[in-house]
N, C-alpha and C positions, 0 to 999 in steps of 0.2 A: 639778424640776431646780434645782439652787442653785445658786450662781457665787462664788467668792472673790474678793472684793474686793481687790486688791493698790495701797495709795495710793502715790503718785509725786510730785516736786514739780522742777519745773523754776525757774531762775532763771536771770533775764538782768539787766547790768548796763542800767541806763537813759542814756541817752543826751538829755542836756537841750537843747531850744530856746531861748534868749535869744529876749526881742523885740526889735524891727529897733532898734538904734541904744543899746542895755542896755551892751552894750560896747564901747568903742573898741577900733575894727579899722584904725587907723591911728598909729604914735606917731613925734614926731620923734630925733633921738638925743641934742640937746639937754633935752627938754621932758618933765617928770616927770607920768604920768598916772593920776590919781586911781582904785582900783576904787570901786564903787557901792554904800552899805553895803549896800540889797538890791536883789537883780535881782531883774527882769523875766519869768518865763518863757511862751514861747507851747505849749509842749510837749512830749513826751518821746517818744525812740524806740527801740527798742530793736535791737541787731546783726541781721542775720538769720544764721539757720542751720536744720539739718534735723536730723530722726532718722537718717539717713543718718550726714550730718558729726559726728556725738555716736559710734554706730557704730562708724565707721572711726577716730578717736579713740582708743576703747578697747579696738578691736582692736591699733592699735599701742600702745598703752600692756602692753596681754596680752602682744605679740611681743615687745618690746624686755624684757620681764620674764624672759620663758623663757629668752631670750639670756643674760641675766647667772648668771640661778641655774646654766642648763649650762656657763657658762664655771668656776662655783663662786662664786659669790660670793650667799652667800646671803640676805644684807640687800637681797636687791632683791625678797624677795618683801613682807618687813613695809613696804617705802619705798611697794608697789603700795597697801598695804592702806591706808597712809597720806591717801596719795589721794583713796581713794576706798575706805570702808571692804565697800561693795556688792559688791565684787568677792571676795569671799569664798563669796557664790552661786554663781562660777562654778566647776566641778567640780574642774578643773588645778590653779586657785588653793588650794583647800581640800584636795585631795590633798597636794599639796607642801607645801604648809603645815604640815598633819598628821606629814608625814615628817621634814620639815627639824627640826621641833619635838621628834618621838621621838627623831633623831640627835643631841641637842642643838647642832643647828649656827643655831639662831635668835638669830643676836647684831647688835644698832643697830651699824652703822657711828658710828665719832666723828662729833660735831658734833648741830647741830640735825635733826629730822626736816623732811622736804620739805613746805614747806606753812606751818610755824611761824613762818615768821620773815617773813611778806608782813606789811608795813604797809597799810593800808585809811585813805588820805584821810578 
């Protein structure tokens, strides 16, 4: 029996610890307070969440999709794929896709695509 391997890769933002006292956590409104050229760190933690809360996510990410395309508006399925290009797996997506694309009705809404324009500290 063989088994296909399908790889996955999850990502969480980290969430840093300073050590006790790395930064003032107190300033007056007079009094100008210096940052530290480097901190301190005691550790990192990361949000929590579930396969559950990822799930129900991109179930409503799916709903709100089907919404728009049946209102007619059909740049909502390329904005889905934008997203999150994986979702092209799932059947709805890749049907409609299919069609919207034989009807030539597959056209970018003006503007930047969703996702483009985050700045990243």
């Amino acid at each position: 029996m063989r088994y296909r391997a399908r790889p996955f890769r999850i990502s969480f933002p980290a969430i840093l610890h300073p050590a006790g006292g790395a930064l003032p956590t107190e300033m007056s409104a007079d009094a100008e307070t210096e940052m530290p050229v480097t901190l301190a760190i005691n550790g990192i933690s990361t949000p929590t969440t579930s396969v559950d809360l990822a799930k129900n996510e991109a179930d409503a990410l799916l709903w709100r999709c089907r919404e728009f395309v049946a209102a007619g508006r059909a740049e909502a399925i390329l904005e889905l794929l934008d997203i999150n290009p994986e979702f092209i797996k799932h059947a709805w997506v890749r049907e409609t896709y299919i069609r919207l694309a034989e009807e030539g009705r597959l056209r970018r809404a003006p503007g930047r695509p969703i996702g483009r324009d985050k700045v990243i500290p």
